[in-house]
C-alpha positions in Angstrom: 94.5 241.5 197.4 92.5 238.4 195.6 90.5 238.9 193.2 88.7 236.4 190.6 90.1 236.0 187.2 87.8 234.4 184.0 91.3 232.7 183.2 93.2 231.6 186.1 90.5 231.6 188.9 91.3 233.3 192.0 94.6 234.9 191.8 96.9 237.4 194.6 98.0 241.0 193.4 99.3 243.7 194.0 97.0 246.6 194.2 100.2 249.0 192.3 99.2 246.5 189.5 95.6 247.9 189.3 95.1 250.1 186.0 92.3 252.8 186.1 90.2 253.4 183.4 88.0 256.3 184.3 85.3 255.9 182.1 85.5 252.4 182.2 85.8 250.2 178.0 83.1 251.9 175.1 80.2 248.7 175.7 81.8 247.7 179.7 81.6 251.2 181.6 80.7 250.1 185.0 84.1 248.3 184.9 86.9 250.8 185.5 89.8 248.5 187.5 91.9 246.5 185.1 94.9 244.4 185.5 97.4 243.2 183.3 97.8 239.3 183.2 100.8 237.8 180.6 99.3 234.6 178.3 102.0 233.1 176.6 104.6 235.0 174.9 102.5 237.3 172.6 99.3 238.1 174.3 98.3 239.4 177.9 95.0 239.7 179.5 93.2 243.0 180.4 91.4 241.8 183.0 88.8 243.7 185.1 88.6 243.3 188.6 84.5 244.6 188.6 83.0 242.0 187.1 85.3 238.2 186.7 83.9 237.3 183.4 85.1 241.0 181.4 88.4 239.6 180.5 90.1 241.0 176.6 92.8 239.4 175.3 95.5 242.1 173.9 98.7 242.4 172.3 101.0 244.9 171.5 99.9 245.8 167.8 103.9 246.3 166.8 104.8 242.1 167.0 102.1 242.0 163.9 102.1 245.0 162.0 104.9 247.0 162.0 103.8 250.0 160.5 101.7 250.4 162.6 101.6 254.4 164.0 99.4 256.4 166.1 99.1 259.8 167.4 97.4 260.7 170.2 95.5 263.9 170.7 96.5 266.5 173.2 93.7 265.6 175.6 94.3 262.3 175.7 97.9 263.2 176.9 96.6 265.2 179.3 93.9 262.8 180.5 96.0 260.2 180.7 98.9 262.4 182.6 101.4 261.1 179.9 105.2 262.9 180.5 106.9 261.0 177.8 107.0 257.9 175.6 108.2 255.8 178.1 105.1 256.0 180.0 103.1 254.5 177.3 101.9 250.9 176.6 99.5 250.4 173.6 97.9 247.6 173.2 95.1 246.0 170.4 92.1 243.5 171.6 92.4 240.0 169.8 89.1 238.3 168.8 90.8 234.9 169.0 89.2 232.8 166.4 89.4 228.9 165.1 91.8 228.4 163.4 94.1 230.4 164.5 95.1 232.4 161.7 91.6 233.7 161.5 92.2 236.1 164.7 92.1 239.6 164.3 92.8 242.6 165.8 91.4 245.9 166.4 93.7 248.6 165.1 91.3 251.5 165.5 90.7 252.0 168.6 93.9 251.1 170.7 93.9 250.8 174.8 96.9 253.2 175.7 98.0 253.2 179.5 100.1 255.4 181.1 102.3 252.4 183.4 103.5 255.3 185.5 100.5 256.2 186.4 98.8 253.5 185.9 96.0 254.9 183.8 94.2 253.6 180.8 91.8 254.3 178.1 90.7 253.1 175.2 91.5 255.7 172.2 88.7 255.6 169.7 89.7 258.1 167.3 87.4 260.1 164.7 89.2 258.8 161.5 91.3 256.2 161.7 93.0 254.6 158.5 92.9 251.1 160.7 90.2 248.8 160.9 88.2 246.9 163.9 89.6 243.6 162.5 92.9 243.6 160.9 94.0 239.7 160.9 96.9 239.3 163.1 100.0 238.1 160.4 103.4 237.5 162.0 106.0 240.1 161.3 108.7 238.9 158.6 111.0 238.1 161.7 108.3 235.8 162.7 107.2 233.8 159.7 111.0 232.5 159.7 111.3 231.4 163.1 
């Protein structure tokens, strides 16, 4: 299947790569088919394939904050049709800024998807001890390489 990609233009997939969101992103509802796209060794590309230009860059919150923890309501298991922590991806959205080492990322309200079944959402919890913009800071392992 092609679809068109804000990043890399037109681009062939696989439609076992599509991830369904069923209510769609809070702010981008109408756009409920999402792929996964790598971008360099850190970060991927939740890409929807509704609408070109909806494109987040993510990582997986754990290369920058290690403490990081978060527990996720029966409901949300269930929605997501989650059988064990395998199944589970989380990932943060980036606001990429200049320089750099101004980006941050948003720790409250994680997308978790289920690659088994290859559902997402993003988990926007009531009370969360993160913020929307945590600055990304390398992990100790990190700042020495």
């Amino acid at each position: 299947m092609k679809i068109k990609t804000k990043y890399y233009g037109e681009q062939e997939i696989n439609e076992n790569e599509i991830i369904s969101f069923s209510s769609g992103i809070p702010g981008f509802a109408h756009d409920k088919r999402f792929i996964l796209q790598p971008f360099g060794e850190a970060f991927s590309i939740l890409q929807s394939l509704d609408d070109a230009d909806v494109a987040f860059i993510v990582t997986s919150p754990f290369l920058y904050f290690e403490e990081y923890s978060i527990d996720l309501p029966d409901h949300l298991v269930q929605q997501l049709a989650i059988q064990s922590e395998q199944d589970v991806a989380i990932w943060v959205i980036v606001s990429v800024r200049k320089p750099f080492s101004q980006s941050t990322a948003n720790l409250k309200a994680p997308i978790i998807i289920n690659g088994r079944e290859q559902l997402g959402k993003q988990y926007i919890p009531d009370h969360s001890r993160y913020s929307l913009r945590e600055r990304l800071v390398a992990t100790s392992s990190e700042e020495r390489a």
